[in-house]
TORSE-342732 format. One record per residue (C-alpha): residue in three letters; x, y, z. Coordinates in steps of 0.02 Angstrom, whole numbers, plus 32768, in hexadecimal, padded with zeros to 4 digits. Layout:
alaXYZ ...
This chain:
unk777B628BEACC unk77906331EB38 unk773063C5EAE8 unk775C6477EB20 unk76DD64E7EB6C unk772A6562EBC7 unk76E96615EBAF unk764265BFEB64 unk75AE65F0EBC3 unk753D654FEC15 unk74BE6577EB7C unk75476577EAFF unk758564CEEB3E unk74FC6468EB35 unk74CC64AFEA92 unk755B6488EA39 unk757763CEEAB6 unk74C963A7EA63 unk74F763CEE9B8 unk7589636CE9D3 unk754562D2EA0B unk74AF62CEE984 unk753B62D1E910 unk75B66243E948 unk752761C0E98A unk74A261CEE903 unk73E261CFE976 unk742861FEEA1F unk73EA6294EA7B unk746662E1EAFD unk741C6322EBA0 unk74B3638FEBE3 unk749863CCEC93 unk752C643CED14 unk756E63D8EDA4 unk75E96416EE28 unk76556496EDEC unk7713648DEDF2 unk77746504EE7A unk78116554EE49 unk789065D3EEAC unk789E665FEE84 unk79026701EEDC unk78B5679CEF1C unk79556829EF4B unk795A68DDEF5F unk78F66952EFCA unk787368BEF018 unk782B68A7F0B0 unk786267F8F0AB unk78F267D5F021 unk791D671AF000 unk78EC6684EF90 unk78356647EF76 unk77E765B0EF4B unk775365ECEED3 unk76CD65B1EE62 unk770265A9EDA9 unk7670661DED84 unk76CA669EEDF3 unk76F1674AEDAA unk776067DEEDEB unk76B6682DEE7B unk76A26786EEBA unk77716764EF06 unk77606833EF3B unk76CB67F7EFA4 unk77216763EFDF unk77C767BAF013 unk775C6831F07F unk774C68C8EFFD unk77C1693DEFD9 unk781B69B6F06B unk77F86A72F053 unk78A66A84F02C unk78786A15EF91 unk78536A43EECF unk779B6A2CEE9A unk77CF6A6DEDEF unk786769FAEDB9 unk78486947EE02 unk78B868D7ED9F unk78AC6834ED5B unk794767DAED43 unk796E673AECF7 unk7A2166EBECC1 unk7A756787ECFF unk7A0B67E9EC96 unk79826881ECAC unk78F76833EC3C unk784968AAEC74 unk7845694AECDD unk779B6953ED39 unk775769FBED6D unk76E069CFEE04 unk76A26A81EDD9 unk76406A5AED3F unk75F869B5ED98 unk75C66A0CEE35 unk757E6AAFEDDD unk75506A66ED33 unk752E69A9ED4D unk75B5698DECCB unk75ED68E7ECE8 unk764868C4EC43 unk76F768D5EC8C unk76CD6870ED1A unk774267B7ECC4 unk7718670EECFE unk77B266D1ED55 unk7824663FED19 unk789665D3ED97 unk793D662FEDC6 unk78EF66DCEDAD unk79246760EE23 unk789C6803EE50 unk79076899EE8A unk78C7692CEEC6 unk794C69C3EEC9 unk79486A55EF39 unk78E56AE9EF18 unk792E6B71EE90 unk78B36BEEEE9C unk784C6C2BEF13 unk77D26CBAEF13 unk774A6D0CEF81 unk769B6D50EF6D unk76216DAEEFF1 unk75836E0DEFEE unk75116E0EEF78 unk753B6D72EF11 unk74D16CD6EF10 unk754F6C51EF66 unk75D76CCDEFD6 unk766F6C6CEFDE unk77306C2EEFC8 unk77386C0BEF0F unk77C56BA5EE9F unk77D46BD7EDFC unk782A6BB1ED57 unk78DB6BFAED39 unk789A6C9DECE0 unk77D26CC4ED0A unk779B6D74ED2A unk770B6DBEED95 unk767F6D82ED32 unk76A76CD8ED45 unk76C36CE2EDE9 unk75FF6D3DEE08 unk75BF6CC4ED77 unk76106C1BEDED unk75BA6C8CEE86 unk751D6C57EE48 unk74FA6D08EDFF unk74D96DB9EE5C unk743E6DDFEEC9 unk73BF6E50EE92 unk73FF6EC9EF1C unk749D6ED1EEF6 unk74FF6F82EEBA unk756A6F5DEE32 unk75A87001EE27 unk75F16FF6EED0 unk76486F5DEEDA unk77136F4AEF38 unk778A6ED2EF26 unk78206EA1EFA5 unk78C66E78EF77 unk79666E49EFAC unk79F06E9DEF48 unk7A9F6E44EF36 unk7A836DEEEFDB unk7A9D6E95F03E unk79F96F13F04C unk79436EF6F02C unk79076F5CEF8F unk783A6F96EFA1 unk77FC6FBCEEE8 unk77557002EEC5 unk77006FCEEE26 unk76656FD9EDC1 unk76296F41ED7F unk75A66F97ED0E unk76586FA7ECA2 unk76866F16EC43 unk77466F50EC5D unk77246F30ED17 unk76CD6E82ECFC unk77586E5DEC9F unk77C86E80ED20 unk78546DE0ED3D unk784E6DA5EDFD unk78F06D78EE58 unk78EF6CE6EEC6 unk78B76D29EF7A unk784D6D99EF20 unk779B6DE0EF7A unk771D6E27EF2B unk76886E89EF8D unk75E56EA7EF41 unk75896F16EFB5 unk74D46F30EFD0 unk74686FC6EF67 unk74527044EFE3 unk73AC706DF029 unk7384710CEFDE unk72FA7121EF5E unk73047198EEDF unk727871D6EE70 unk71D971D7EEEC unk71427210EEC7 unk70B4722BEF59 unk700B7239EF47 unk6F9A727AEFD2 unk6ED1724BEFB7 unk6E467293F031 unk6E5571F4F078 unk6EDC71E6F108 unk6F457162F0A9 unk6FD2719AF05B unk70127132EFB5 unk70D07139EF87 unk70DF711BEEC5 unk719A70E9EE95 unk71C9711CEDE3 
Protein backbone atom coordinates (compact mmCIF):
# COMPACT_ATOMS: atom_id res chain seq x y z
CA UNK A 1 0.00 0.00 0.00
CA UNK A 2 0.90 3.88 -0.09
CA UNK A 3 3.28 4.85 2.83
CA UNK A 4 3.63 8.55 3.75
CA UNK A 5 6.92 10.26 3.63
CA UNK A 6 6.45 13.65 3.38
CA UNK A 7 8.61 15.86 5.69
CA UNK A 8 11.02 12.65 6.04
CA UNK A 9 14.41 13.41 4.93
CA UNK A 10 15.92 10.90 1.82
CA UNK A 11 18.04 9.19 4.82
CA UNK A 12 15.02 8.83 6.97
CA UNK A 13 13.12 7.16 4.13
CA UNK A 14 15.12 4.54 3.20
CA UNK A 15 15.87 3.73 6.70
CA UNK A 16 12.64 3.16 7.81
CA UNK A 17 11.49 1.61 3.74
CA UNK A 18 14.28 -0.99 4.72
CA UNK A 19 13.06 -1.77 8.05
CA UNK A 20 9.83 -2.12 6.57
CA UNK A 21 10.44 -4.46 3.98
CA UNK A 22 12.81 -6.87 6.22
CA UNK A 23 9.78 -7.07 8.24
CA UNK A 24 6.85 -7.98 5.79
CA UNK A 25 9.05 -10.36 3.28
CA UNK A 26 11.18 -12.35 5.71
CA UNK A 27 15.21 -12.43 3.75
CA UNK A 28 14.71 -9.54 1.39
CA UNK A 29 17.04 -6.63 1.40
CA UNK A 30 15.56 -3.28 0.01
CA UNK A 31 17.88 -1.08 -2.09
CA UNK A 32 15.86 2.31 -2.07
CA UNK A 33 17.30 4.87 -4.42
CA UNK A 34 15.57 8.93 -5.41
CA UNK A 35 14.25 9.20 -8.91
CA UNK A 36 12.73 12.31 -10.48
CA UNK A 37 11.19 14.46 -8.11
CA UNK A 38 7.57 15.63 -8.28
CA UNK A 39 6.86 19.53 -9.35
CA UNK A 40 4.18 21.35 -7.65
CA UNK A 41 2.81 25.20 -7.99
CA UNK A 42 3.21 27.14 -5.82
CA UNK A 43 2.51 31.29 -5.60
CA UNK A 44 5.06 33.91 -5.08
CA UNK A 45 2.97 37.67 -4.37
CA UNK A 46 3.95 40.81 -2.80
CA UNK A 47 6.85 43.08 -3.40
CA UNK A 48 8.77 40.63 -6.30
CA UNK A 49 10.51 41.32 -9.14
CA UNK A 50 8.48 38.82 -10.88
CA UNK A 51 5.10 37.82 -8.89
CA UNK A 52 3.13 34.77 -10.31
CA UNK A 53 2.84 30.92 -9.99
CA UNK A 54 5.87 28.48 -10.20
CA UNK A 55 6.36 25.13 -11.06
CA UNK A 56 9.09 23.92 -8.41
CA UNK A 57 10.91 20.98 -7.13
CA UNK A 58 9.23 19.35 -4.05
CA UNK A 59 12.52 19.89 -2.22
CA UNK A 60 11.91 23.65 -2.74
CA UNK A 61 11.89 25.94 0.32
CA UNK A 62 10.84 29.68 0.78
CA UNK A 63 14.97 31.28 -0.85
CA UNK A 64 14.63 29.10 -3.68
CA UNK A 65 10.80 30.67 -5.31
CA UNK A 66 12.45 34.40 -4.04
CA UNK A 67 15.28 33.52 -6.47
CA UNK A 68 13.04 32.30 -9.02
CA UNK A 69 10.56 35.29 -8.97
CA UNK A 70 13.60 37.58 -9.56
CA UNK A 71 14.32 38.61 -5.77
CA UNK A 72 12.64 40.89 -3.91
CA UNK A 73 12.11 44.87 -5.12
CA UNK A 74 13.73 47.42 -2.72
CA UNK A 75 10.42 48.46 -1.85
CA UNK A 76 10.14 44.84 -0.38
CA UNK A 77 10.45 43.38 3.38
CA UNK A 78 13.62 41.28 4.03
CA UNK A 79 12.41 40.97 7.63
CA UNK A 80 8.72 39.56 7.34
CA UNK A 81 8.54 37.22 4.22
CA UNK A 82 5.47 35.18 4.73
CA UNK A 83 4.56 31.79 4.17
CA UNK A 84 1.04 31.13 3.65
CA UNK A 85 -0.84 28.06 3.25
CA UNK A 86 -4.84 27.43 3.34
CA UNK A 87 -5.36 31.08 3.95
CA UNK A 88 -3.16 30.92 6.75
CA UNK A 89 0.36 32.69 7.97
CA UNK A 90 2.16 29.41 9.05
CA UNK A 91 6.31 30.73 9.33
CA UNK A 92 7.65 34.33 9.23
CA UNK A 93 11.21 34.28 7.75
CA UNK A 94 13.61 37.06 8.63
CA UNK A 95 16.12 37.07 5.58
CA UNK A 96 18.14 39.10 8.18
CA UNK A 97 19.26 36.29 10.38
CA UNK A 98 20.00 34.07 7.14
CA UNK A 99 21.96 36.70 5.36
CA UNK A 100 23.93 37.97 8.57
CA UNK A 101 23.83 34.79 10.70
CA UNK A 102 23.50 31.80 8.26
CA UNK A 103 20.34 30.94 10.19
CA UNK A 104 18.47 28.92 7.94
CA UNK A 105 15.98 27.32 10.39
CA UNK A 106 13.03 29.46 9.34
CA UNK A 107 13.72 28.98 5.86
CA UNK A 108 10.19 25.91 5.39
CA UNK A 109 10.23 23.51 2.61
CA UNK A 110 7.27 24.41 0.50
CA UNK A 111 4.10 22.21 -0.01
CA UNK A 112 1.78 22.48 -3.27
CA UNK A 113 -0.71 25.51 -3.09
CA UNK A 114 1.65 27.53 -0.85
CA UNK A 115 1.77 31.18 -1.46
CA UNK A 116 5.41 33.35 -0.52
CA UNK A 117 4.43 37.04 0.08
CA UNK A 118 6.66 39.58 0.62
CA UNK A 119 5.01 42.90 2.15
CA UNK A 120 6.28 46.33 1.80
CA UNK A 121 8.86 47.73 3.90
CA UNK A 122 7.79 49.03 7.65
CA UNK A 123 10.84 50.36 8.75
CA UNK A 124 13.54 51.85 7.37
CA UNK A 125 16.64 53.37 8.87
CA UNK A 126 20.04 54.88 7.84
CA UNK A 127 23.67 54.63 8.89
CA UNK A 128 26.95 56.66 7.64
CA UNK A 129 30.44 57.12 8.66
CA UNK A 130 32.22 55.22 10.68
CA UNK A 131 30.20 51.95 10.78
CA UNK A 132 31.32 48.74 9.15
CA UNK A 133 28.50 48.29 6.30
CA UNK A 134 26.99 52.29 5.71
CA UNK A 135 23.61 51.82 4.57
CA UNK A 136 19.52 51.86 4.30
CA UNK A 137 18.56 49.50 7.09
CA UNK A 138 14.94 47.67 7.91
CA UNK A 139 14.39 46.94 11.23
CA UNK A 140 12.01 45.24 13.63
CA UNK A 141 8.95 47.27 14.93
CA UNK A 142 10.80 48.58 18.15
CA UNK A 143 14.93 48.31 17.83
CA UNK A 144 17.07 51.11 19.14
CA UNK A 145 20.58 52.42 18.09
CA UNK A 146 22.55 49.55 19.14
CA UNK A 147 20.91 47.26 17.02
CA UNK A 148 20.98 49.25 14.34
CA UNK A 149 25.30 49.74 14.75
CA UNK A 150 25.34 45.93 15.94
CA UNK A 151 23.27 44.92 12.16
CA UNK A 152 26.04 47.71 10.73
CA UNK A 153 28.50 45.21 11.22
CA UNK A 154 29.90 47.10 14.33
CA UNK A 155 31.84 50.65 14.61
CA UNK A 156 35.35 51.34 13.14
CA UNK A 157 38.19 51.78 15.26
CA UNK A 158 38.12 55.50 14.19
CA UNK A 159 35.05 56.28 14.94
CA UNK A 160 33.99 59.17 17.83
CA UNK A 161 31.29 57.92 19.75
CA UNK A 162 31.02 60.84 21.67
CA UNK A 163 30.14 62.83 18.70
CA UNK A 164 27.66 61.05 16.92
CA UNK A 165 24.05 63.00 15.14
CA UNK A 166 21.07 61.67 14.19
CA UNK A 167 18.39 63.14 11.54
CA UNK A 168 14.86 63.11 11.89
CA UNK A 169 11.77 63.93 10.52
CA UNK A 170 9.28 65.17 13.11
CA UNK A 171 5.40 64.71 12.49
CA UNK A 172 6.01 64.80 8.78
CA UNK A 173 6.80 68.62 8.86
CA UNK A 174 10.65 69.73 9.93
CA UNK A 175 13.82 67.76 10.16
CA UNK A 176 14.99 67.44 13.89
CA UNK A 177 19.24 67.20 14.19
CA UNK A 178 20.02 65.56 17.72
CA UNK A 179 23.44 65.23 19.04
CA UNK A 180 24.23 62.27 21.19
CA UNK A 181 26.88 60.42 23.02
CA UNK A 182 26.93 56.92 22.52
CA UNK A 183 29.51 56.32 25.34
CA UNK A 184 25.86 56.66 27.36
CA UNK A 185 23.88 53.69 27.44
CA UNK A 186 20.66 56.13 27.63
CA UNK A 187 21.74 57.26 24.14
CA UNK A 188 22.32 53.63 22.76
CA UNK A 189 19.18 53.00 23.95
CA UNK A 190 17.68 55.59 22.13
CA UNK A 191 14.24 54.23 19.96
CA UNK A 192 14.68 55.16 16.09
CA UNK A 193 11.68 56.41 14.08
CA UNK A 194 11.24 55.15 10.67
CA UNK A 195 13.28 57.66 8.32
CA UNK A 196 15.61 57.87 11.01
CA UNK A 197 19.68 58.74 10.22
CA UNK A 198 22.19 58.27 12.29
CA UNK A 199 25.89 59.85 11.66
CA UNK A 200 28.88 58.50 13.23
CA UNK A 201 31.64 60.85 12.43
CA UNK A 202 35.28 60.35 12.24
CA UNK A 203 37.81 60.99 15.59
CA UNK A 204 39.35 64.12 14.80
CA UNK A 205 42.94 64.39 14.04
CA UNK A 206 44.34 65.93 16.98
CA UNK A 207 46.64 64.09 19.37
CA UNK A 208 46.70 64.80 22.78
CA UNK A 209 49.30 63.77 25.32
CA UNK A 210 52.73 63.98 23.20
CA UNK A 211 55.78 63.54 24.41
CA UNK A 212 59.11 64.51 22.21
CA UNK A 213 62.33 63.45 22.66
CA UNK A 214 65.29 65.15 20.95
CA UNK A 215 68.74 62.81 20.91
CA UNK A 216 72.18 64.27 19.58
CA UNK A 217 71.24 62.53 16.70
CA UNK A 218 69.09 64.62 14.12
CA UNK A 219 66.05 62.24 14.36
CA UNK A 220 63.45 63.27 16.27
CA UNK A 221 61.10 60.36 18.01
CA UNK A 222 57.38 61.26 18.87
CA UNK A 223 56.27 58.94 21.85
CA UNK A 224 52.31 58.88 22.16
CA UNK A 225 51.09 58.23 25.74
Amino acid sequence: GSIPVTGLRFDELKKSLRKRVQRQFIGVNANVTLGELRSMRVFVLGEVENPGSYMVSSLASMTHVLSYAGGIKATGSLRKVLLKRNGQTINVLDLYDLLLKGDTRRDFRLRSGDVVFVPTIEMQVGVAGEVIRPGLYELKDVSNIADLIDIAGGVLPTAYLASTQIERVKNGKTRLVMDLDLTLEADLNLQLSRGDVLMVRRAPEQIDNIITIITRNPTITTIVC
